[in-house]
N, CA, C and O of each residue as an XYZ file, in Angstrom:
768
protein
N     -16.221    -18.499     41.458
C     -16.040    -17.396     40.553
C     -17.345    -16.634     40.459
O     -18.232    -17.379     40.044
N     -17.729    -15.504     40.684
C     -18.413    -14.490     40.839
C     -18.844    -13.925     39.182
O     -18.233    -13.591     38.167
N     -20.391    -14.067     39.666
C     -21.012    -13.386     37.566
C     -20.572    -11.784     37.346
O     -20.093    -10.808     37.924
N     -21.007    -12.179     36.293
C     -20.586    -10.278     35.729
C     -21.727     -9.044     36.832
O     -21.573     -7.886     37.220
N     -22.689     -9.949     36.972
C     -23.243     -8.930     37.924
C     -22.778     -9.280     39.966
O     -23.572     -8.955     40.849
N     -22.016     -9.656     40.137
C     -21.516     -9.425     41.079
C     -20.082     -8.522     40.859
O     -19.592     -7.930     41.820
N     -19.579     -8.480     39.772
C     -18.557     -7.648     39.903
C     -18.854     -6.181     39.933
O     -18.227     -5.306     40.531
N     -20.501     -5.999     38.774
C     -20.713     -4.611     38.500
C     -21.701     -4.022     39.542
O     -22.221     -2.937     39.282
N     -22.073     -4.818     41.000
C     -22.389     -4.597     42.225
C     -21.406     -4.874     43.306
O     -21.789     -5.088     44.457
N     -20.089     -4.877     42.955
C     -18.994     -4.311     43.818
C     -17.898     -3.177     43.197
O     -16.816     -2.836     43.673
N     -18.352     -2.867     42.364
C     -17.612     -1.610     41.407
C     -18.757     -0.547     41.410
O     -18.570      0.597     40.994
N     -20.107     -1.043     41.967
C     -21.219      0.541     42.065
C     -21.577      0.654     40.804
O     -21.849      1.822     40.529
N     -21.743     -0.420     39.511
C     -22.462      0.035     38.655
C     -23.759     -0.398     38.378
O     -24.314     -0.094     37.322
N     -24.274     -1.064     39.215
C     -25.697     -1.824     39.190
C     -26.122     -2.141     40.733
O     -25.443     -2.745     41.563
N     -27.466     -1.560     40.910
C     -27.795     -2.175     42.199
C     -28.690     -3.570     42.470
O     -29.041     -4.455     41.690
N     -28.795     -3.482     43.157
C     -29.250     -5.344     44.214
C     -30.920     -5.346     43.377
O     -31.909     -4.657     43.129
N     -30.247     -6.788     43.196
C     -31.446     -7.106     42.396
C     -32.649     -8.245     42.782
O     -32.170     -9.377     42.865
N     -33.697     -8.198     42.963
C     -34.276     -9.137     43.973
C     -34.241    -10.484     43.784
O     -34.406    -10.934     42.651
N     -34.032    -11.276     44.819
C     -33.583    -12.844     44.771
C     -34.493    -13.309     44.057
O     -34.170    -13.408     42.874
N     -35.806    -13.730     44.383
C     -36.683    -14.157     43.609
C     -37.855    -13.186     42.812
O     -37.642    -11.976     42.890
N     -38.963    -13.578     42.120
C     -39.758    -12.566     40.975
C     -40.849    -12.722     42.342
O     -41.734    -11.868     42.286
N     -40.930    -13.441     43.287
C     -42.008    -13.170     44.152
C     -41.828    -11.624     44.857
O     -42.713    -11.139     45.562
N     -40.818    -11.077     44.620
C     -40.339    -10.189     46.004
C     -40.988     -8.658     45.456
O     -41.246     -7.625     46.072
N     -41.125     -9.064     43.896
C     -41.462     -7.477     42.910
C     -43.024     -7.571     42.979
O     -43.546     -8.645     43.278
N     -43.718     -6.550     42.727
C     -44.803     -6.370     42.937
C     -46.033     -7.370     41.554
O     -46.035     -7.127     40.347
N     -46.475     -7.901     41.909
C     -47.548     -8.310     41.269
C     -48.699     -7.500     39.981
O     -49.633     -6.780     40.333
N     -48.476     -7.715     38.950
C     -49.352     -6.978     38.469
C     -50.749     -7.411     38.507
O     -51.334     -7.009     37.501
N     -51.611     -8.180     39.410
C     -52.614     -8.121     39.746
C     -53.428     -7.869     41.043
O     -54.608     -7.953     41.384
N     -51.866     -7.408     41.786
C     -51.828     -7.015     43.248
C     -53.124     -5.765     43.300
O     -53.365     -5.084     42.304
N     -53.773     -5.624     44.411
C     -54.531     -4.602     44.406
C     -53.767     -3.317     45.510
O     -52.749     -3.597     46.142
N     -54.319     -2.153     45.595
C     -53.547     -0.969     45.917
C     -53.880     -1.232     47.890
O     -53.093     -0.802     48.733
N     -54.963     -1.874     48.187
C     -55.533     -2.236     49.475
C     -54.242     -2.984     50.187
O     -54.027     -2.903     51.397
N     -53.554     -3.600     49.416
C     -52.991     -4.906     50.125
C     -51.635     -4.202     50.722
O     -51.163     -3.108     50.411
N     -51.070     -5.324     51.836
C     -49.870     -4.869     52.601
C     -48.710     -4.391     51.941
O     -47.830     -4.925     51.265
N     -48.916     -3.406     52.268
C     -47.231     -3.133     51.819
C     -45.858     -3.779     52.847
O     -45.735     -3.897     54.066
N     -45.100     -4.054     51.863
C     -43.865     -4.758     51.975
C     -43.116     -3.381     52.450
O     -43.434     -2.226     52.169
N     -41.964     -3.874     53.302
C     -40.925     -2.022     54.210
C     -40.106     -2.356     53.290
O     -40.365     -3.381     52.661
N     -39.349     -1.874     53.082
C     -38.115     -1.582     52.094
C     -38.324     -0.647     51.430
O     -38.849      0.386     51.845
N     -37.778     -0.944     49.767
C     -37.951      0.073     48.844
C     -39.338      0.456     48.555
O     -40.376     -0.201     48.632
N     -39.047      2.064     48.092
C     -40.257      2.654     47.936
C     -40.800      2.241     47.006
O     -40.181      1.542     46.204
N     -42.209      2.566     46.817
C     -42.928      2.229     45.980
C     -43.670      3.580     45.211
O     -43.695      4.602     45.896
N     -44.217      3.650     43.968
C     -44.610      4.726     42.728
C     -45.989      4.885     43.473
O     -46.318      4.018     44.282
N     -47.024      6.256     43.160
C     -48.059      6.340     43.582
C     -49.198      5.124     42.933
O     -50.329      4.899     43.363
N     -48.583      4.526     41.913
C     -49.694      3.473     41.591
C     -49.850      2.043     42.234
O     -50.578      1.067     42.054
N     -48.453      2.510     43.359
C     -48.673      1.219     43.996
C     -47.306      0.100     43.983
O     -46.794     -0.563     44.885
N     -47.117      0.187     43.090
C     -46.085     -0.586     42.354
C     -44.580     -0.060     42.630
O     -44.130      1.084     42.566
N     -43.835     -1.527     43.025
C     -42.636     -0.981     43.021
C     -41.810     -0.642     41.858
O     -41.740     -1.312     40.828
N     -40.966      0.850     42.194
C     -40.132      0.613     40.606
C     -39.413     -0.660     40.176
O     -38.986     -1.559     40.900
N     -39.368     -0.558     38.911
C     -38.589     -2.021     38.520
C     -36.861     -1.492     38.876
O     -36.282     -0.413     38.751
N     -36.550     -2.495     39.237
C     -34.714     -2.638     39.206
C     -34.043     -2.219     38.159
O     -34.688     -2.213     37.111
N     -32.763     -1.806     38.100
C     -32.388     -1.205     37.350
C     -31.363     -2.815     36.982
O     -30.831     -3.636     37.730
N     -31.435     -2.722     35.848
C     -30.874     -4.056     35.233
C     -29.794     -3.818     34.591
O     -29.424     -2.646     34.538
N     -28.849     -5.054     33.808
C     -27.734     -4.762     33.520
C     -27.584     -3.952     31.856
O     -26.545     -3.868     31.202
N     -28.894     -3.449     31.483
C     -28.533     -2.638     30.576
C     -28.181     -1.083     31.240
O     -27.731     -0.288     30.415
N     -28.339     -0.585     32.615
C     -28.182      0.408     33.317
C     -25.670      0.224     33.134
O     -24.715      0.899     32.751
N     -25.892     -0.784     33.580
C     -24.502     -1.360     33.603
C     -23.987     -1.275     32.023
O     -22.800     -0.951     32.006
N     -24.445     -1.440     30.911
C     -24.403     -1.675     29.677
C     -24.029     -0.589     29.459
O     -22.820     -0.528     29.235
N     -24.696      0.558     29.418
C     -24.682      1.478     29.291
C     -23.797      2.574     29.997
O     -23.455      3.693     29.615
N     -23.601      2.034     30.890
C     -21.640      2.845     31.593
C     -20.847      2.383     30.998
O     -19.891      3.129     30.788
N     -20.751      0.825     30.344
C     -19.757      0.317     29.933
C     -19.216      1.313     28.594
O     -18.140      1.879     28.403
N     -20.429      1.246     27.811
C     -20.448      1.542     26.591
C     -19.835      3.156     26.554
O     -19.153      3.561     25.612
N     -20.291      4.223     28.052
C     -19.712      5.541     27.663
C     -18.316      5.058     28.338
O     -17.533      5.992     28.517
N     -17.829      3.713     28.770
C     -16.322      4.029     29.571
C     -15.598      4.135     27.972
O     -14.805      4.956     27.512
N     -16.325      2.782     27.299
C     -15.587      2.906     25.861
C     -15.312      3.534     25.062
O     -14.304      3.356     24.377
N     -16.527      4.903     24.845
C     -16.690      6.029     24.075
C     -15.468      6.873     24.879
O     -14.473      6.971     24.160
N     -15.356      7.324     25.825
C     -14.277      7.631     26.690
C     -12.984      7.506     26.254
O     -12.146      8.292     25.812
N     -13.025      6.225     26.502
C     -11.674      5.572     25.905
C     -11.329      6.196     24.760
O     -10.486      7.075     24.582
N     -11.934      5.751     24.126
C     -12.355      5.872     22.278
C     -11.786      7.312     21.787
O     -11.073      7.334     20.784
N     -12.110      8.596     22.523
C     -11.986      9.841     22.673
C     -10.791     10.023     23.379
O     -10.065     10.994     23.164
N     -10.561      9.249     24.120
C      -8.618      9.943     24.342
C      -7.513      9.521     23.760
O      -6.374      9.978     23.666
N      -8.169      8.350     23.300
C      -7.154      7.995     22.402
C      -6.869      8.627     20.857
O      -5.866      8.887     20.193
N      -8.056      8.704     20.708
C      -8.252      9.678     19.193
C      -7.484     11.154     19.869
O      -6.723     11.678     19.056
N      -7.573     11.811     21.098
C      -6.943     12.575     21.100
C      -5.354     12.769     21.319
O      -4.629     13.720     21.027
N      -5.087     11.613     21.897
C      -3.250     11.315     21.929
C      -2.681     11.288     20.372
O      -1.666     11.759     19.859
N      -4.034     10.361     19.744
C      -3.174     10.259     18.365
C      -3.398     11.304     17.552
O      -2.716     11.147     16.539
N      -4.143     12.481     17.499
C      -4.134     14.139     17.178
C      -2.693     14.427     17.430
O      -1.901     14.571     16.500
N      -2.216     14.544     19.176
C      -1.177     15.075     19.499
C      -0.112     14.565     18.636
O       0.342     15.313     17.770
N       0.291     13.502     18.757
C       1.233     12.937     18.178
C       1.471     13.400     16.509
O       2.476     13.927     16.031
N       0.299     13.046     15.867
C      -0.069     14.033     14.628
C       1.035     15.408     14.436
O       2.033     15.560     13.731
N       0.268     16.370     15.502
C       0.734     17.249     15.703
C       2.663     17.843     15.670
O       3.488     18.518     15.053
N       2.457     17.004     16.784
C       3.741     16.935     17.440
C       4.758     16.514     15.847
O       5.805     17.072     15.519
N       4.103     15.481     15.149
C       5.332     15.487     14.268
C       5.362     16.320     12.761
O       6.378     16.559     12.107
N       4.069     16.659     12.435
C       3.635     17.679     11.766
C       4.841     19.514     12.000
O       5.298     20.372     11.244
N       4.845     19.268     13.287
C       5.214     20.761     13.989
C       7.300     20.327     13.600
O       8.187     20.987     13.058
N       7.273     19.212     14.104
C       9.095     18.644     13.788
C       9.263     18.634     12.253
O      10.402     18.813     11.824
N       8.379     18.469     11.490
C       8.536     18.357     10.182
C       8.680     20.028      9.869
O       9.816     20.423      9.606
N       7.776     20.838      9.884
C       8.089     21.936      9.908
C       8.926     23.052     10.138
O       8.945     24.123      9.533
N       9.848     22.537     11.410
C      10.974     23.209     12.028
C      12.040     22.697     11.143
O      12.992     23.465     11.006
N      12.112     21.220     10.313
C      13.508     20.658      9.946
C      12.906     21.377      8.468
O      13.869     21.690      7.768
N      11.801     21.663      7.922
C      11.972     22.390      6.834
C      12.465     24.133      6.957
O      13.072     24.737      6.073
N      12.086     24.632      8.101
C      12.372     25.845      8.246
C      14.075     25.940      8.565
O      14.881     26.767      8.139
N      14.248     24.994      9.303
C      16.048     24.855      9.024
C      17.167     24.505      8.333
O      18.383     24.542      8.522
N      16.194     24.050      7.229
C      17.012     23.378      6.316
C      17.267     24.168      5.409
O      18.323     24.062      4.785
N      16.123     25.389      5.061
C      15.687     26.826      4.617
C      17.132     27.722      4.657
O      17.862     28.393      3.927
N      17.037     27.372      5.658
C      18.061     28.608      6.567
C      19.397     28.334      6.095
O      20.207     29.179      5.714
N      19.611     26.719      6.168
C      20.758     25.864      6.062
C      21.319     26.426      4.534
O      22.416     26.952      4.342
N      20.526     26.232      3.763
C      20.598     26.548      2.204
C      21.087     28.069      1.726
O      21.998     28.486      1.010
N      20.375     28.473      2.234
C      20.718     30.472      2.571
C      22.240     30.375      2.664
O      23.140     30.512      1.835
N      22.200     30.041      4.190
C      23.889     29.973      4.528
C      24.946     29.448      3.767
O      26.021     30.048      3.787
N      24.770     28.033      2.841
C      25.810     27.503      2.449
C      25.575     27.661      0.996
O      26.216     26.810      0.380
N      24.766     28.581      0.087
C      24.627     28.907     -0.881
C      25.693     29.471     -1.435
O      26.032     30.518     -0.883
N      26.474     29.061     -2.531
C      27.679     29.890     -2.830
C      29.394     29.382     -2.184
O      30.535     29.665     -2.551
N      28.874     28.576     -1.149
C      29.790     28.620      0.054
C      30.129     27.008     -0.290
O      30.665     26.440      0.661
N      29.928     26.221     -1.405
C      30.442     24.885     -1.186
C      31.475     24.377     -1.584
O      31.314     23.505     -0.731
N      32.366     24.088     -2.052
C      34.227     24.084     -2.471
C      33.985     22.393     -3.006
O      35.022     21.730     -2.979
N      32.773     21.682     -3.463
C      32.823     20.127     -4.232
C      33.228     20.689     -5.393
O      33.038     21.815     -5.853
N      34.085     19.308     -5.991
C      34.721     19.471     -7.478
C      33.641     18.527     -8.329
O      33.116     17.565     -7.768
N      33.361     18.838     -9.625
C      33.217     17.741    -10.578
C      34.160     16.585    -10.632
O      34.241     15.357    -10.623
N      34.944     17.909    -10.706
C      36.330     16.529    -11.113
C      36.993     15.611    -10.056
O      37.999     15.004    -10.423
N      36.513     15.419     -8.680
C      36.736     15.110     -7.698
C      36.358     13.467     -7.691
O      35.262     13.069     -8.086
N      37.582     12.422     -7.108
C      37.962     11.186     -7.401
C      37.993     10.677     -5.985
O      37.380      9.633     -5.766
N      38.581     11.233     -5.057
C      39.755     11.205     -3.915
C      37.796     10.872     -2.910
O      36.768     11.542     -2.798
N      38.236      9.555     -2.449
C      37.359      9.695     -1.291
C      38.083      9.828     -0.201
O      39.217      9.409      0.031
N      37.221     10.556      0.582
C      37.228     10.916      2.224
C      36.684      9.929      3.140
O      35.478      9.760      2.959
N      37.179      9.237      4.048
C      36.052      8.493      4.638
C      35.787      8.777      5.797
O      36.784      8.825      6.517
N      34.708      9.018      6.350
C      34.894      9.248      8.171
C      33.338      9.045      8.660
O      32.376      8.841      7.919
N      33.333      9.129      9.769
C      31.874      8.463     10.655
C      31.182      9.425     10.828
O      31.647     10.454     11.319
N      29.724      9.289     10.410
C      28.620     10.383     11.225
C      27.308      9.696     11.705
O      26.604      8.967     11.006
N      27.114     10.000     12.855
C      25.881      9.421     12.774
C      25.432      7.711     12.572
O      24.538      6.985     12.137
N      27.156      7.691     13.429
C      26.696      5.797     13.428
C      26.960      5.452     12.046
O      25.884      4.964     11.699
N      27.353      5.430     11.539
C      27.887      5.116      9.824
C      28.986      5.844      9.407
O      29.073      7.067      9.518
N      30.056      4.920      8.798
C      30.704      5.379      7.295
C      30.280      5.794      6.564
O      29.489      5.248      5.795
N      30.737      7.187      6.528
C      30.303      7.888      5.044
C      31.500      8.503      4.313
O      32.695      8.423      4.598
N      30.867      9.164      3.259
C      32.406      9.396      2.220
C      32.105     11.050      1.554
O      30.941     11.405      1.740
N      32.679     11.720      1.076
C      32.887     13.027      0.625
C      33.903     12.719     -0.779
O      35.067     12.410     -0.524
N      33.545     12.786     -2.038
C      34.658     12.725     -2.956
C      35.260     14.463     -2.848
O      34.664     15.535     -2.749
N      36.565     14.128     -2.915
C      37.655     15.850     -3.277
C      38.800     15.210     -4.267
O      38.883     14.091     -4.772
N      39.731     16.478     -4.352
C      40.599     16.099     -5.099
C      41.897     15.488     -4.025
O      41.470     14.846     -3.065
N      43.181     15.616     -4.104
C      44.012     15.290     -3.539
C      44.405     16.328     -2.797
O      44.956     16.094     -1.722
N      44.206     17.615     -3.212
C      44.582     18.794     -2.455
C      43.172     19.002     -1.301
O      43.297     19.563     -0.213
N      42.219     18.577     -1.679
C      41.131     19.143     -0.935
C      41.409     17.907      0.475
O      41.002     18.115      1.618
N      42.085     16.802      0.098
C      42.107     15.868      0.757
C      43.084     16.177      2.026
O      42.927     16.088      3.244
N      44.129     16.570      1.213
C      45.457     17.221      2.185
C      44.502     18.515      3.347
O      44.530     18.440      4.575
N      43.892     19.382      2.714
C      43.551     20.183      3.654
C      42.486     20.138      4.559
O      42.194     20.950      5.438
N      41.681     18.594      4.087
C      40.775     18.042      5.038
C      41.375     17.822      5.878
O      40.693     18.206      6.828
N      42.720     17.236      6.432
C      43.261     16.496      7.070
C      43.864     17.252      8.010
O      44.220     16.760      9.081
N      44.023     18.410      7.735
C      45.033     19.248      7.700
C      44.183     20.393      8.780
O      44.713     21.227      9.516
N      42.457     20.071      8.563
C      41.666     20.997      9.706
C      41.577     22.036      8.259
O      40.451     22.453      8.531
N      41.846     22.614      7.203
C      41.490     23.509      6.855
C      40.469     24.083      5.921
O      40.174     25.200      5.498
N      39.998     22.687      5.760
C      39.050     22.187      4.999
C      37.439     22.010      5.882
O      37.912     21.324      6.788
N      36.366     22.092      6.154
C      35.407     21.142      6.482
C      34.433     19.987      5.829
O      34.623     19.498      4.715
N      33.350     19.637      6.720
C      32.373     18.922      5.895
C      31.225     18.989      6.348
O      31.360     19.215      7.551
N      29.878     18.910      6.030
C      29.051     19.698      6.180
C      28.065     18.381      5.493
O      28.394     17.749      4.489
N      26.499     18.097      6.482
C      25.835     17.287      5.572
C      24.595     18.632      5.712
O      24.350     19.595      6.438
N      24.025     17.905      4.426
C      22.836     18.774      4.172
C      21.839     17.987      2.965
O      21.919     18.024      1.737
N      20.921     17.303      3.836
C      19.850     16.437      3.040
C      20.220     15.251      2.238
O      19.623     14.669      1.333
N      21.556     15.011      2.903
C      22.065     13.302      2.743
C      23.229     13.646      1.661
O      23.713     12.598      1.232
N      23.853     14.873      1.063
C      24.691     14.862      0.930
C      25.813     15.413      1.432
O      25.349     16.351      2.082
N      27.056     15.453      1.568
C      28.168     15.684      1.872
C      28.803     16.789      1.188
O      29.158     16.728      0.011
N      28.989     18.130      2.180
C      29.679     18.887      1.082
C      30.743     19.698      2.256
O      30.606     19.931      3.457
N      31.903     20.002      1.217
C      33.226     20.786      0.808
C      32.778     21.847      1.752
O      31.559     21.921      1.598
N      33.205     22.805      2.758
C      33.195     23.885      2.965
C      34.099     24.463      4.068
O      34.914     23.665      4.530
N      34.097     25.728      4.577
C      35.644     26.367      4.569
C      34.866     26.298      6.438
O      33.679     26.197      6.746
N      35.816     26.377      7.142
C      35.850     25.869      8.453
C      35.040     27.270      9.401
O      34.388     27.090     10.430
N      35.296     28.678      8.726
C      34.223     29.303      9.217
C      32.486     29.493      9.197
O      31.753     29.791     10.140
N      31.955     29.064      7.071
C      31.092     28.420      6.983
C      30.528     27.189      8.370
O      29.591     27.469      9.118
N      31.365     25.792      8.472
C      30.931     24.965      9.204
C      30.732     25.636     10.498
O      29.806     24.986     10.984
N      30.961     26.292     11.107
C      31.363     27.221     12.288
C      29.578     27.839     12.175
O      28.729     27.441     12.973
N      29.290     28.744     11.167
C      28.136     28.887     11.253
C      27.221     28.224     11.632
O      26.525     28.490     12.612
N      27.032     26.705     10.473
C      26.316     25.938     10.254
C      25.912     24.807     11.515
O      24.835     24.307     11.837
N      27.399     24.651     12.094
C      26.763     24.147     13.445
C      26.541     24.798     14.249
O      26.624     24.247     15.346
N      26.040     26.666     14.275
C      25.130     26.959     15.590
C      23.895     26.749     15.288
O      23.011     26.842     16.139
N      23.614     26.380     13.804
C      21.976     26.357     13.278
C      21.415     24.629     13.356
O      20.237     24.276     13.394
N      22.857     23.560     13.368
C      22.533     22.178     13.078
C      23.809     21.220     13.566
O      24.374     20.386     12.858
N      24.061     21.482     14.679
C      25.369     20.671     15.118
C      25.157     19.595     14.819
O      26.124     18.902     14.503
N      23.989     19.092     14.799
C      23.949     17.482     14.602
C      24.221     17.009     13.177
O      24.313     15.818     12.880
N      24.345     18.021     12.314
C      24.821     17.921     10.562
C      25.902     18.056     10.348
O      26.354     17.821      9.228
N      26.942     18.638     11.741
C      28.324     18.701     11.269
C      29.112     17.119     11.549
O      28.474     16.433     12.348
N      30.210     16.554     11.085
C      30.518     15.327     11.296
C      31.789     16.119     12.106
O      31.921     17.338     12.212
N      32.743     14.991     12.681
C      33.812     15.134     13.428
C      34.861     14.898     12.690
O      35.179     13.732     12.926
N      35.556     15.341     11.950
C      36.516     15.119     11.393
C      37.872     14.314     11.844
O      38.666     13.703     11.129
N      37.880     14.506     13.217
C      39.337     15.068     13.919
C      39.932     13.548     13.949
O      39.051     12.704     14.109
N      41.254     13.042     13.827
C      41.503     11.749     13.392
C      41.122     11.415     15.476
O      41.217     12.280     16.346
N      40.742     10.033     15.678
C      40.561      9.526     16.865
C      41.107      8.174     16.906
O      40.677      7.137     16.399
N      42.214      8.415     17.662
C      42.823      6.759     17.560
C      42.334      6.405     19.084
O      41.597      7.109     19.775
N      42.958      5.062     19.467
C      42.378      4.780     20.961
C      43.683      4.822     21.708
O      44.843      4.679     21.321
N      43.303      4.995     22.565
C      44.152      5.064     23.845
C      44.775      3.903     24.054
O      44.110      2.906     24.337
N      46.291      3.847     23.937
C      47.644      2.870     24.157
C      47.328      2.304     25.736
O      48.241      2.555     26.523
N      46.615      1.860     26.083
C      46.519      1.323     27.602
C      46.912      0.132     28.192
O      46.858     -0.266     29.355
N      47.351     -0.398     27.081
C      48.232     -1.907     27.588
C      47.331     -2.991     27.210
O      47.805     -4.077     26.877
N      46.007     -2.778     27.234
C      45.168     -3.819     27.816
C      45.200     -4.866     26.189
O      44.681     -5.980     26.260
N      45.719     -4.490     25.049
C      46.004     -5.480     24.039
C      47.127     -6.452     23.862
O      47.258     -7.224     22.912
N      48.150     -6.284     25.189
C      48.714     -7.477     25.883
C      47.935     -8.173     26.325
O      46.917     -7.838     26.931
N      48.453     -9.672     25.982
C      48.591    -10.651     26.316
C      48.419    -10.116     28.090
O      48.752     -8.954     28.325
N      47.863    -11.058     29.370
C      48.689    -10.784     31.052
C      49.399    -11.397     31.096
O      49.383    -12.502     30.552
N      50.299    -10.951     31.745
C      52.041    -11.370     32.033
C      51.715    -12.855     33.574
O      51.164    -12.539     34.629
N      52.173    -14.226     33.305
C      51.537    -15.122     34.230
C      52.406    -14.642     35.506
O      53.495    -14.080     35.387
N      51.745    -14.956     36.826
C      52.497    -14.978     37.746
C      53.739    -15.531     38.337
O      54.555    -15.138     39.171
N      53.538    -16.908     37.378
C      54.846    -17.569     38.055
C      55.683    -17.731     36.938
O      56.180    -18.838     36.735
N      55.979    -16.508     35.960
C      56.943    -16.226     34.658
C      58.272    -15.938     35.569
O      58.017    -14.970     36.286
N      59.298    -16.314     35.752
C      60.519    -16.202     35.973
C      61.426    -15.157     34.794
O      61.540    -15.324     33.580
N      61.897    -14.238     35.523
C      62.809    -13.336     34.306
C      64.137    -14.071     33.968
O      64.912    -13.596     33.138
C-alpha cells in the first residue's frame, strides 16, 4: 500500500523528493566544491529546498474551498428555484381568486356529502341534495382552491382549468371494465 505522498506524486501534486538528507545541499558546504548535475541550484550555491507536502496541503485545501463554493452555489439555486415556484403558485392563486370570486354555489346549509378522488385521495364537497343531483348529473362542478372544495358552474371550472388543471378533480363516475378476468378459470377437463 502506497503513502499519501506516493499518491500526490502520481496525481502531479507534489514533486520527487530526495531519498536521503545527504543528497540536499549542506549548510556548511563551501561555494568551491563540486557541483552535483541534476537540479539547479540558487546563486548562493544552494539547492532550492523541495517542495513538501504542505505545497500538496495546500491544493487540497483550495480543492475543498472549491468544493465548498459549488455547493453553496447549487444550494442558492435550489433556494431560488423554489422561492421563484412559490411565487408563481401565489401569483396563480391571485388570479384563481379573481376568477372564482362571486362564482361559488357552497350552501351553509349544506349536509349532503360528495365523495370523489383527487390527487391520490378521497375527498368530499358538502351540497344539498339538489346540488348533489346536478353534480352527478355534469351540471354542477368542483373546483379546489387552497385545500378547499368548492360548488361551481361548469363554465367557471372550464376557465379555471386553463389557469390550474391540476385543481380541477374528475368528476365523471369510472367503473372498471367487465373483462371476465373476476371469474373464477373454467378447468380443462370440466365436462358440460
Amino acid at each position: 500500500m502506497g503513502s499519501l505522498q506516493d499518491a500526490l506524486l502520481k496525481a502531479g501534486l507534489a514533486e520527487d523528493k530526495p531519498d536521503s538528507p545527504r543528497q540536499t545541499a549542506r549548510p556548511g558546504s563551501h561555494a568551491g566544491a563540486k557541483k552535483k548535475k541534476g537540479r539547479p541550484q540558487s546563486a548562493s550555491g544552494r539547492r532550492p529546498a523541495p517542495k513538501r507536502a504542505s505545497s500538496a496541503a495546500g491544493d487540497l485545501a483550495r480543492a475543498y474551498k472549491a468544493r465548498e463554493r459549488a455547493e453553496a452555489a447549487e444550494k442558492e439555486q435550489v433556494k431560488q428555484a423554489r422561492v421563484a415556484a412559490q411565487e408563481a403558485r401565489r401569483k396563480r392563486n391571485l388570479q384563481l381568486d379573481e376568477l372564482i370570486r362571486g362564482q361559488t354555489l357552497n350552501r351553509k346549509d349544506a349536509e349532503c356529502p360528495r365523495y370523489f378522488e383527487h390527487l391520490g385521495r378521497i375527498r368530499r364537497v358538502l351540497c344539498t341534495p339538489e346540488q348533489r343531483a346536478q353534480l352527478n348529473a355534469g351540471q354542477l362542478a368542483v373546483v379546489s382552491l387552497r385545500g378547499s372544495y368548492l360548488l361551481v358552474s361548469p363554465e367557471t371550472r372550464d376557465a379555471f382549468g386553463q389557469i390550474a388543471p391540476d385543481l380541477v378533480p374528475d368528476l365523471s363516475p369510472t367503473e372498471p371494465e367487465d373483462d371476465g378476468s373476476d371469474y373464477p378459470p373454467v378447468p380443462d377437463d370440466l365436462i358440460w
